[in-house]
N, C-alpha and C positions, 0 to 999 in steps of 0.2 A: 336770907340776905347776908351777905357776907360783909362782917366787919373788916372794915379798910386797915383800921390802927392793927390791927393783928396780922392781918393777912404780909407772908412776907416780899420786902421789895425783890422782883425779877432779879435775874444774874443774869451776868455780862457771858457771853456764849465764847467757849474756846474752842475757835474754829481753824485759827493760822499756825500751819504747820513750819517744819525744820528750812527747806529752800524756799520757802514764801518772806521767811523772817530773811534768809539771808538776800534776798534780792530788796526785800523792804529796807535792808542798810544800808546796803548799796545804794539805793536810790537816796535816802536821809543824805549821802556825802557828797556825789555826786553831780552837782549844780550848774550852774549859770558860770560858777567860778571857773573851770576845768577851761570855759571858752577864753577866759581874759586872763588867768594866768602865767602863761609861758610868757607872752610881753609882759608883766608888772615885774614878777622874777628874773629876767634878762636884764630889766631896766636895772632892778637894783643889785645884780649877782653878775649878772655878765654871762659868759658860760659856765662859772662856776653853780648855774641855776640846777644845773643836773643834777649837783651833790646834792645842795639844798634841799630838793623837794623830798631825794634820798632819805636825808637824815629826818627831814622832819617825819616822815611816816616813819621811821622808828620809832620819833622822841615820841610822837602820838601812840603808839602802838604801847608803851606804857601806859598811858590814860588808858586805852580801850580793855589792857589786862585787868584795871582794875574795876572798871564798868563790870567786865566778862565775872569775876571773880565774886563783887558788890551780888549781881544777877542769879549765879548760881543758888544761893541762900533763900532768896525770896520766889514766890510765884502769886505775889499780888501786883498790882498799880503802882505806879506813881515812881519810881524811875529814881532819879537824886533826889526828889524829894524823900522818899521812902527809905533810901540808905540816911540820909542826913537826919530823920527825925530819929532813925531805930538806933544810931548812934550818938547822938548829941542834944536829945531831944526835941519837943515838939515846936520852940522857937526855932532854932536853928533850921530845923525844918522845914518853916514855914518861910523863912527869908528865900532859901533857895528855892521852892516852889512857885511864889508869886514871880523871882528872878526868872522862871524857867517859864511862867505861865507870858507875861509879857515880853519875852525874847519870842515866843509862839506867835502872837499877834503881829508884833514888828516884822517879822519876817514874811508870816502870809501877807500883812501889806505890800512888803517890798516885792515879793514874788509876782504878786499880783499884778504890779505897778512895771516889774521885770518882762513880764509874758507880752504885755503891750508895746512895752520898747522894742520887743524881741518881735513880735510879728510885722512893725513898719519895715523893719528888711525886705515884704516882699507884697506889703499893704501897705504903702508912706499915709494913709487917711486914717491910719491905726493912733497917729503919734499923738490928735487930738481930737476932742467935743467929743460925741454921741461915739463913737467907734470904739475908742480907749475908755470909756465909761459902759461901755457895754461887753465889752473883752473882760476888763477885770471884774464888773459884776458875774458874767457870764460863766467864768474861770471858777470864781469861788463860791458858786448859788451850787455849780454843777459837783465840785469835790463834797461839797456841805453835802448832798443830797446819796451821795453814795456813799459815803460814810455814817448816814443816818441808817439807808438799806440795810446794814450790818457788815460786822469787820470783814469777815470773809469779803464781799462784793469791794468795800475799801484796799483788801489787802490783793486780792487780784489786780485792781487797778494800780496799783502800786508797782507791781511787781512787772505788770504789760508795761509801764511809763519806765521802768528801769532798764529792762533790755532793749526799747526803741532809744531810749537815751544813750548805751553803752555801744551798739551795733554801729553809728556814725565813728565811734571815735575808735574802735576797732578797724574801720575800714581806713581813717587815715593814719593808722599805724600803718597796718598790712600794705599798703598802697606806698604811704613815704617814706617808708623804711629802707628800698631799692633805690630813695634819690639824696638820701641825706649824706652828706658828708662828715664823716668821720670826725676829722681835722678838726673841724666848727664845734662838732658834738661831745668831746671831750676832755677841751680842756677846762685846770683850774685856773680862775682866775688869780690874782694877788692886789694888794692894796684896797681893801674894802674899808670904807670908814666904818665906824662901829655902829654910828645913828642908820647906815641905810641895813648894817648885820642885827639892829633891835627890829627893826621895820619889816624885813624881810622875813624877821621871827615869828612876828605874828601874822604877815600873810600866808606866808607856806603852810602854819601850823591850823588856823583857821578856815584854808582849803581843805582840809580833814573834818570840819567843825562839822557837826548833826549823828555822829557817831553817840552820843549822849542819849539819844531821844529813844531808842529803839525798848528801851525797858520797860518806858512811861507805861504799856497796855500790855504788861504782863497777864494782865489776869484775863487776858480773850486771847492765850498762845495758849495749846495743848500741852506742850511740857518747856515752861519757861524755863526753867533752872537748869536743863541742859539746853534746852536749841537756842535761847537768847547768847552765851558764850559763844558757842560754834559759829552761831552768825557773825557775830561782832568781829572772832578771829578772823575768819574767812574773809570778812571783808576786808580789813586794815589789809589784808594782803592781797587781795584783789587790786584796791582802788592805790595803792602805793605800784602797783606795777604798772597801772593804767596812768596814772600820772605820769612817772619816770620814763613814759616809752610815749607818751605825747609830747613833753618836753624835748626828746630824743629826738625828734620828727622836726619839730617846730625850730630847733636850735638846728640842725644840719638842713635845711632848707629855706630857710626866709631870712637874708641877709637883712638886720635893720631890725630885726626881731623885737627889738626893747621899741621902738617907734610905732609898732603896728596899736589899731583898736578894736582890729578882729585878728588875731595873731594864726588862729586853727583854718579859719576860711580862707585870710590872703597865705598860706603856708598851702593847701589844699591847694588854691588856685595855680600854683607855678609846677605842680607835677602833676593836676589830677585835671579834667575838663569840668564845664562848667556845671553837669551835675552832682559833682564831688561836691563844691562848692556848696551848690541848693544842699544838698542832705546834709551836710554843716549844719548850713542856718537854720534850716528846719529842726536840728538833730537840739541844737540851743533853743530852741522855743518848748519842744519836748521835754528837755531836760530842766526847767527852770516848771511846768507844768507838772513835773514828776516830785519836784525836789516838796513844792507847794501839797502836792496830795498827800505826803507823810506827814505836812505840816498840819493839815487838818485836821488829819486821824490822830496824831499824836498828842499835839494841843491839851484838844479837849478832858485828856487821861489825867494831865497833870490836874487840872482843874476841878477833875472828879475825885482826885485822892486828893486834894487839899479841903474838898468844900465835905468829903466824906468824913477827915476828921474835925469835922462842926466849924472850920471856918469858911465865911461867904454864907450865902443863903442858902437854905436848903433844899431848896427847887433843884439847885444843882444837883444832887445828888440819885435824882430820877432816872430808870432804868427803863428806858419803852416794853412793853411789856410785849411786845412780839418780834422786834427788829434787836430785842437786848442791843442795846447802845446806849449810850451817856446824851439822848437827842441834847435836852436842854443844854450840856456844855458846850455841844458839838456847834449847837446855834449861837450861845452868844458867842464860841470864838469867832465864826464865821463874819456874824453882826459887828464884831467891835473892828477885826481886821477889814471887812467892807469900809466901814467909814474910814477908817486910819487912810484907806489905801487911797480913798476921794480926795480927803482933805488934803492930801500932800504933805502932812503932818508926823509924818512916820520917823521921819528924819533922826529928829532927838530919838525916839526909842530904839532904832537900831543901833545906835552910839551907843546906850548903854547896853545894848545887846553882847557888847565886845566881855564890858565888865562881867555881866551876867553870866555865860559861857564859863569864865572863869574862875568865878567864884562856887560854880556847879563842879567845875572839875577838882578844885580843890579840897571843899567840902564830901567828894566822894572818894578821894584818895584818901584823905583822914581816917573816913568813915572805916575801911577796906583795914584801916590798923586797928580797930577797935570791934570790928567786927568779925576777922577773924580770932581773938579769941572766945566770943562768944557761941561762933557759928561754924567753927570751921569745919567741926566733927559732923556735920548734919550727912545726910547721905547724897549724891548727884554735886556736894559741893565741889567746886574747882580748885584746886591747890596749886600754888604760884612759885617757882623756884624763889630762894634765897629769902624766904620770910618777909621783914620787912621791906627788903631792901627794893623791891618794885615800887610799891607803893611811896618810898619816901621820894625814890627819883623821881614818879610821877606828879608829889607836890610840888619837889624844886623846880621842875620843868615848867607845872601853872601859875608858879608864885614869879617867877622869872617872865614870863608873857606880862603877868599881871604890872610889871614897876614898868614895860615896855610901854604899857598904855596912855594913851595921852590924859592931862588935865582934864580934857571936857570929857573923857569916855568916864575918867573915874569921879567925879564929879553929880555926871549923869546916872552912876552904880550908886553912889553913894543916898541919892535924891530916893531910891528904889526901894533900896534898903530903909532907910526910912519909915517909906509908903508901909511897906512888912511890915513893919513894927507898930504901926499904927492900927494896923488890918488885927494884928496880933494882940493887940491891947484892948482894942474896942470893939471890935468884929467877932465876938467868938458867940461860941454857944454848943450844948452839950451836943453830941455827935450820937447816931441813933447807936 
């Protein structure tokens, strides 16, 4: 008979390769946003939107160097929380993980709750009772379930929902590129108040947001420490050109641009026929069903490296012993974001979602100054021109979102942080 206490827990199987991760970033960045963008940035930028979305994938692309860089050193789990505890210790740690584990939930609710708004565009019986309760059930019983199968079957699915997500908005480039005017698409604007250039700051910047997540499940990537970097680059340059060249489209085609509330469909609709239009809408239902499936798989990572160093219960910490996967986390993210996403309650936790993000990015900039002199010598690590000088821009840049934020966002962070400290104080227990 085989003693259980000895016998060692299962590993997590590293089965997702180099262009699996990077389509899996792509897909993390890639959203629901890309559809309502160009009108929120017009409203507030005018056509100076162009630049805008320009700079901010720069300013972000900072952030992502030092994700890429944080990445290179490690090949476990856990993502900001794992640089933030290997730097600052195990409290520090643990504020940003809970911050990252509840930013997971809020979002697969809102996603969820998103996928249903998103399909009454062509089912209006979708918007309520049994239809919209069976859509978001349906949505995230079916990601829960293949994510449970194993990364690999999650990360395929990931990476099909990225190129069906990306192929629409490639066509309305390719397609409105021939009708956009120049004239419209070019210029800078002048006179912007400051309050719509803080506002602006953090939506352009937070249409890059889910770049963060892709480390969380290092430890089921074949060679994290180089293919987790290469992803993250490749994408920041991907998804800033895919941006910049929809913007392009939408600003030299759709007179009124800041007015629209489907900005890429009625822009589609004035140079393309009416089935340009449909793979839009459909291309937004995809895309927002895509964004949701990393949100699953990723989730649950943080969850498993926080509950792995002995906080939360230790049930989390279980590995299926044939599907290697994190079942148990994968389920309660799934259970707790189900409910959020019923209740309609999701609300407040995506507000502090804003803080959250933030306080992930800046605890892992920090982290990237202290952990390169610990780590820098290791071998596959990535080395970052000018020393510190990346990583400090990249704080100024998250501490500057941060004072952007509104009372109730930081408020709602602050409420969180908190929750952490309590989880931290009272919730622990030795780790196996």
């Amino acid at each position: 008979m085989i003693d259980s206490t000895t016998t060692p827990r299962p590993t997590l199987r590293r089965a997702v390769g180099r262009w699996q991760l990077y389509g899996l970033s792509i897909n993390d960045v890639i959203g629901s946003g890309i559809y309502l963008l160009p009108a929120a940035a017009a409203a507030l930028l005018g056509p100076a939107s162009l630049w805008g979305i320009l700079l901010a994938g720069l300013a972000v692309s900072l952030l992502v160097l030092c994700y890429a860089q944080a990445a290179s050193y490690f090949d476990q789990p856990g993502g900001s929380y794992l640089y933030a505890r290997e730097a600052f210790g195990p409290f520090v740690g643990l504020e940003v993980g809970w911050m990252q584990v509840l930013t997971r939930i809020a979002s697969a609710a809102a996603l969820a709750n998103g996928l249903a708004e998103a399909v009454t565009h062509f089912w209006p019986g979708a918007a309520s009772g049994g239809a919209r309760i069976a859509i978001v059930t349906g949505s995230l019983a079916f990601l829960v379930a293949i994510n449970i199968i194993g990364v690999r079957a999650a990360a395929r699915t990931g990476v099909f929902l990225a190129i069906a997500k990306v192929v629409p908005l490639l066509m309305f480039i390719a397609i409105g590129a021939a009708f956009a005017d120049l004239s419209q698409a070019a210029v800078l604007a002048n006179d912007i108040p400051l309050r719509d250039l803080g506002e602006a700051a953090l939506l352009l910047l937070f249409a890059y947001a889910g770049f963060e997540n892709l480390p969380a499940a290092a430890g089921e990537y074949r060679n994290p420490r180089r293919d987790v970097p290469f992803a993250m680059l490749s994408m920041i340059a991907t998804v800033t050109a895919i941006y910049v060249a929809v913007q392009w489209v939408a600003l030299g085609t759709l007179p009124g641009l800041a007015e629209s509330q489907t900005p890429i469909a009625d822009a589609a609709a004035r140079f393309g026929d009416d089935w340009l239009v449909w793979v839009i809408t459909v291309g937004a239902a995809v895309s927002i069903l895509g964004t949701n499936s990393n949100t699953i798989m990723l989730g649950p990572r943080y969850l498993l490296a926080v509950a792995d160093d002995g906080f939360g219960p230790k049930f989390l910490t279980r590995i299926h012993p044939r599907f290697r996967t994190p079942v148990p986390a994968i389920l309660v993210i799934g259970v707790l974001s189900l409910l959020l996403a019923l209740s309609g309650s999701f609300v407040q936790l995506a507000m502090l979602s804003v803080v959250a993000r933030l306080v992930t990015y800046i605890s892992t900039a920090l982290a990237v100054i202290v952990l390169q002199r610990r780590h820098g010598d290791r071998e596959q690590a990535l080395r970052l021109p000018g020393g510190l000088l990346i990583p400090v821009a990249a704080t100024l840049v998250a501490v500057g979102l941060l004072a952007s934020a509104s009372v109730e966002n930081l408020a709602a962070g602050a409420l969180a942080l908190v929750a952490g400290a309590l989880i931290y104080r009272f919730w622990r227990r030795d780790p196996d």
